[in-house]
N, C-alpha and C positions, 0 to 999 in steps of 0.2 A: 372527512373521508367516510366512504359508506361502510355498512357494517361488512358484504359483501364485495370490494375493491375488485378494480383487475388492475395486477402490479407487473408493471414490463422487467425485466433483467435483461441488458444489452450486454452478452455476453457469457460462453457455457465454458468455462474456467471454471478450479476447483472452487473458489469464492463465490463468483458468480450464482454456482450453481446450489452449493448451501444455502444463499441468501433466499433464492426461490424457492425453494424445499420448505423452510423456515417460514415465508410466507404460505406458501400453499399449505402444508400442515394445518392451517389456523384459519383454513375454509374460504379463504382466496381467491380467487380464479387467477394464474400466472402463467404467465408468456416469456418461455425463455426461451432468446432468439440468438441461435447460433449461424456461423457461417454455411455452412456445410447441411445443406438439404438431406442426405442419406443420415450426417450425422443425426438429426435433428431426430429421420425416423427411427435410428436407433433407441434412441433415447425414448419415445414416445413408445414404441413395441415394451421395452424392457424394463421403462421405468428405471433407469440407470444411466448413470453417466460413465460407463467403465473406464474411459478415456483418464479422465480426471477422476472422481471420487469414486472407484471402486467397489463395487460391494454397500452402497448408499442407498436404500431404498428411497423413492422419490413419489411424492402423491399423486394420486388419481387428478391433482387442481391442477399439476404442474405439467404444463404441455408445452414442448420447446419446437421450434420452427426460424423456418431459414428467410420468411417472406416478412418484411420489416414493414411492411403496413398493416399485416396482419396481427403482428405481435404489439402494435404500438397503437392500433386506431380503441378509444375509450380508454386505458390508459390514466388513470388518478397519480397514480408515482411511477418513475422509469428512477431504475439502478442503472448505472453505467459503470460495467465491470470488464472492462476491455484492456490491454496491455497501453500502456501511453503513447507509444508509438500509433495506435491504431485510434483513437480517441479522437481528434479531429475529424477522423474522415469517416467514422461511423456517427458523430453528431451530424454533419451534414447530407448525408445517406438517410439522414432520422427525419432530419428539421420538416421535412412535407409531410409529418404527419406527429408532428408537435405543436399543439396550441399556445397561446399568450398563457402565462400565469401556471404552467405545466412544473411540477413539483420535480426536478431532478436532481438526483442523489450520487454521488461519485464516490467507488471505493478503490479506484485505480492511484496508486501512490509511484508517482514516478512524477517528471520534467519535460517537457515538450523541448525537444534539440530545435537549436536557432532562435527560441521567442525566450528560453527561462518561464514559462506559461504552466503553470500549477493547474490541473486538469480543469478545477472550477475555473481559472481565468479562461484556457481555452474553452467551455462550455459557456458561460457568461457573453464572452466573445461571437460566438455562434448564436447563439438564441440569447440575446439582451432581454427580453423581457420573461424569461423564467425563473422559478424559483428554485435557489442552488443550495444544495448540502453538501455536506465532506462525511463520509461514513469512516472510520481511521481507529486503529486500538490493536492492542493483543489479541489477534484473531487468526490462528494458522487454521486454515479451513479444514481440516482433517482431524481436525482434535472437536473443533465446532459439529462435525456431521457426526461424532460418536458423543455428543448431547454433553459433552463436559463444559464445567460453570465457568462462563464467560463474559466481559465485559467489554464493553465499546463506546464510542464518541460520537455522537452525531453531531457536527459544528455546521452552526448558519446564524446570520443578523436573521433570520425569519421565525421567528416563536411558531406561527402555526406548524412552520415543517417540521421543525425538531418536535414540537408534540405530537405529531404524524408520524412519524416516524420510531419515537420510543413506544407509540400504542399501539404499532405496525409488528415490530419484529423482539419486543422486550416477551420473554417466558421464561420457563421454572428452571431453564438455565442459559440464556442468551438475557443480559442485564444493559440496558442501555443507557448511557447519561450526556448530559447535555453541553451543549457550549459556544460561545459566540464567538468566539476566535477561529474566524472558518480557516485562517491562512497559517497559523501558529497547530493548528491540528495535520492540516495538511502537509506541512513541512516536518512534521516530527514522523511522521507515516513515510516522506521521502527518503529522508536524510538519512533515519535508520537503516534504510537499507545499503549504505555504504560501510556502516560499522562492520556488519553482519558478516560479509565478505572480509574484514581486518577477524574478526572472533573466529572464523571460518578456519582460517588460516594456525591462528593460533595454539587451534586446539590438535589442528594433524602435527605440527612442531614439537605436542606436548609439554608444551607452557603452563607453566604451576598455576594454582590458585589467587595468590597474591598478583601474578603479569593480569589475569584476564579479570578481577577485580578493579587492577590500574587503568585498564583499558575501555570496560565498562562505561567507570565515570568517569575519564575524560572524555571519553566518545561525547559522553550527553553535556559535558561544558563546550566540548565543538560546538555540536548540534545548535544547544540556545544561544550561543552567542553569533553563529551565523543566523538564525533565525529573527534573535531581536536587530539585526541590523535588515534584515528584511522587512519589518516595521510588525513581526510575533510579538504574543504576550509570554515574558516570560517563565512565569507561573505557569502555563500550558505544558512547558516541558516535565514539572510535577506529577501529572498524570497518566492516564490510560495512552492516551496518544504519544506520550514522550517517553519516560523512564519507562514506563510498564512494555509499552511497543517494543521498547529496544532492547528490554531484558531477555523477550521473548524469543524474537527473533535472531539476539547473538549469543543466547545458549542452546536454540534446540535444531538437530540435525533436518527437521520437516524442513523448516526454513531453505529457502532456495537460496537466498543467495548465501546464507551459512552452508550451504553445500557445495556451493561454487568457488569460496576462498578454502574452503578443507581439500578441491580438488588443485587447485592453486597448492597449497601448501605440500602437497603428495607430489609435487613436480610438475602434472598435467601442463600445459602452455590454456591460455585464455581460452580459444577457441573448443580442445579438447573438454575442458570443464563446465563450456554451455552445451554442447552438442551433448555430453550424457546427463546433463538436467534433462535437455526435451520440451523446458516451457521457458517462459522470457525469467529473468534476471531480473528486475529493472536495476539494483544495486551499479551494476558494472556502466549503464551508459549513464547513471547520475553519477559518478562517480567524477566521467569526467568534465561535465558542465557544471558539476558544484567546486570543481577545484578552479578553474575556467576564472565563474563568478568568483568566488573568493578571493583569488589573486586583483579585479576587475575591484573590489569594494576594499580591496585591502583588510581583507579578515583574517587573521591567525588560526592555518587550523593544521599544523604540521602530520597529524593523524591523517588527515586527507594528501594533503599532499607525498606523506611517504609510500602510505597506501599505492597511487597514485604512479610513483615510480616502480616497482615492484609488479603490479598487474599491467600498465600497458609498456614500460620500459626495461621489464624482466630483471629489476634489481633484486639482486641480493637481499632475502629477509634479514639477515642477521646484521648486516651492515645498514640497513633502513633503520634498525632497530636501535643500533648501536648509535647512529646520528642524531634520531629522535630524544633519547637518552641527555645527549647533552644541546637541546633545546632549551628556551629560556624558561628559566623556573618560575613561574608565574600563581596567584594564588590560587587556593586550592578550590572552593567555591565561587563560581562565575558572580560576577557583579558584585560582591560584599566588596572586594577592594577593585580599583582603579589599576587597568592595563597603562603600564608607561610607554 
């Protein structure tokens, strides 16, 4: 990569648009390419993203634009920071103006509806012969753009990209580390967001300390154990991308979709609790293709499934809760002992 890069960001989301900030700070040239043409010149007049990162001063490198051949022709790395639902059909929008061997980075943590397609697979899928990363970790973009010490995961089979990528976006407080489990990354970045929405909840109930430690770690024995039947490393859930991810995301109110189960728990109905978020969820629709799949592989994940009844079948918290309760007691760290 040159000393000088121009790095695309496919997408003006609060993440998105730290990512590019983060590059362009470090003398970049960056192309963040949003839908919305007017938005675009806002952002380019003002050097701000008001929409999303408020009050975020954004570099002179960083120039965002609505015209995807503009933002993507010379191009060294492309971020793909789109909601999942939007992620196919902004790759194929992309691909005339994607090369062979074109280094693409995906920080979009959600499930393609109808395929089960992990954004890299949809991305792999469309452009077979590029090169794919998973960017994933404890990163709520709002805490990242007020420069607080942060860590993250870049996972790919490709050594050159991940060393691309940590010499790309690593500074004196964004810390990047490495990993080849691009799918065991990826899924620990999805699946947390279903918990999120359960801790969400719990917390407007005012659920003691002790419930939302319980909840915690069995979240993250769901998680690995649907995950190592998805063919993860288990060990992946150890780090930045699993427990760290999921710490974050089910104790702090930034979190979207911890904001969408606390609206859930306050009474709101489903649709009232996305409409005053304002941006996507992904928690609520992986919610229900991972429960879906799990029944489909025969995974044990009663957290999901009570979840599950509760957000789209309007059960009763206490009585979900109460059922789960008397669930099979099973051991307490995943994989030490044998599921009967």
């Amino acid at each position: 990569m040159s000393s000088t890069a121009v790095v695309t960001v496919l997408g003006g989301g609060s993440f998105g648009t730290v990512i590019a900030n983060m590059v362009a700070e470090k003398g970049h040239r960056v192309r963040l390419w949003v839908r919305d043409a007017q938005a675009a010149e806002t952002i380019n007049r003002e050097h701000e993203n008001k929409r999303y990162v408020p009050g975020y001063r954004l570099a002179p490198e960083l120039v965002a634009t609505a015209d995807m051949q503009y933002a993507l022709e010379g191009a060294e790395i492309v971020f793909v920071s789109v909601p999942s639902s939007a992620v196919r059909d902004v790759i194929k929008q992309a691909r005339p103006w994607l090369g062979s061997g074109q280094m693409l980075v995906s920080t979009t943590k959600g499930i393609e509806a109808g395929t089960f397609f992990l954004m890299s697979e949809v991305i792999s899928q469309e452009l077979p012969d590029a090169r794919i990363g998973v960017l994933s970790g404890p990163n709520l973009a709002k805490e990242v753009a007020r420069r607080e010490l942060t860590g993250t995961v870049i996972a790919s089979s490709d050594e050159g990209l991940r060393d691309a990528i940590q010499g790309l976006l690593h500074s004196a407080y964004f810390r990047v580390y490495a990993s080849t489990d691009t799918f065991g990354v990826e899924l620990g970045g999805t699946l947390k967001n279903i918990y999120a929405i359960a801790a969400g909840m719990s917390a407007a109930f005012g659920m003691g300390e002790n419930t939302k430690s319980m909840l915690l770690t069995r979240s993250l024995a769901e998680m690995s154990r649907f995950a190592v039947s998805m063919g993860a490393n288990p060990l992946t859930f150890l780090g930045l991308a699993g427990v760290g991810d999921l710490i974050v995301t089910c104790m702090s109110p930034l979190s979207r979709n911890y904001r969408v189960g606390y609206a859930l728990g306050q009474g709101k109905t489903l649709q009232e609790a996305v409409e005053a978020l304002g941006e996507v969820a992904e928690g609520v629709n992986t919610l229900r293709q991972v429960r879906a799949k799990a029944a489909e592989k025969d995974v044990y994940m009663p957290l999901v499934d009570g979840l599950y009844q509760v957000v789209f079948n309007g059960a009763p918290v206490q009585e979900v809760a109460k059922r789960m309760m008397l669930n099979q007691q099973a051991s307490d760290v995943e994989f030490v002992l044998p599921r009967s």
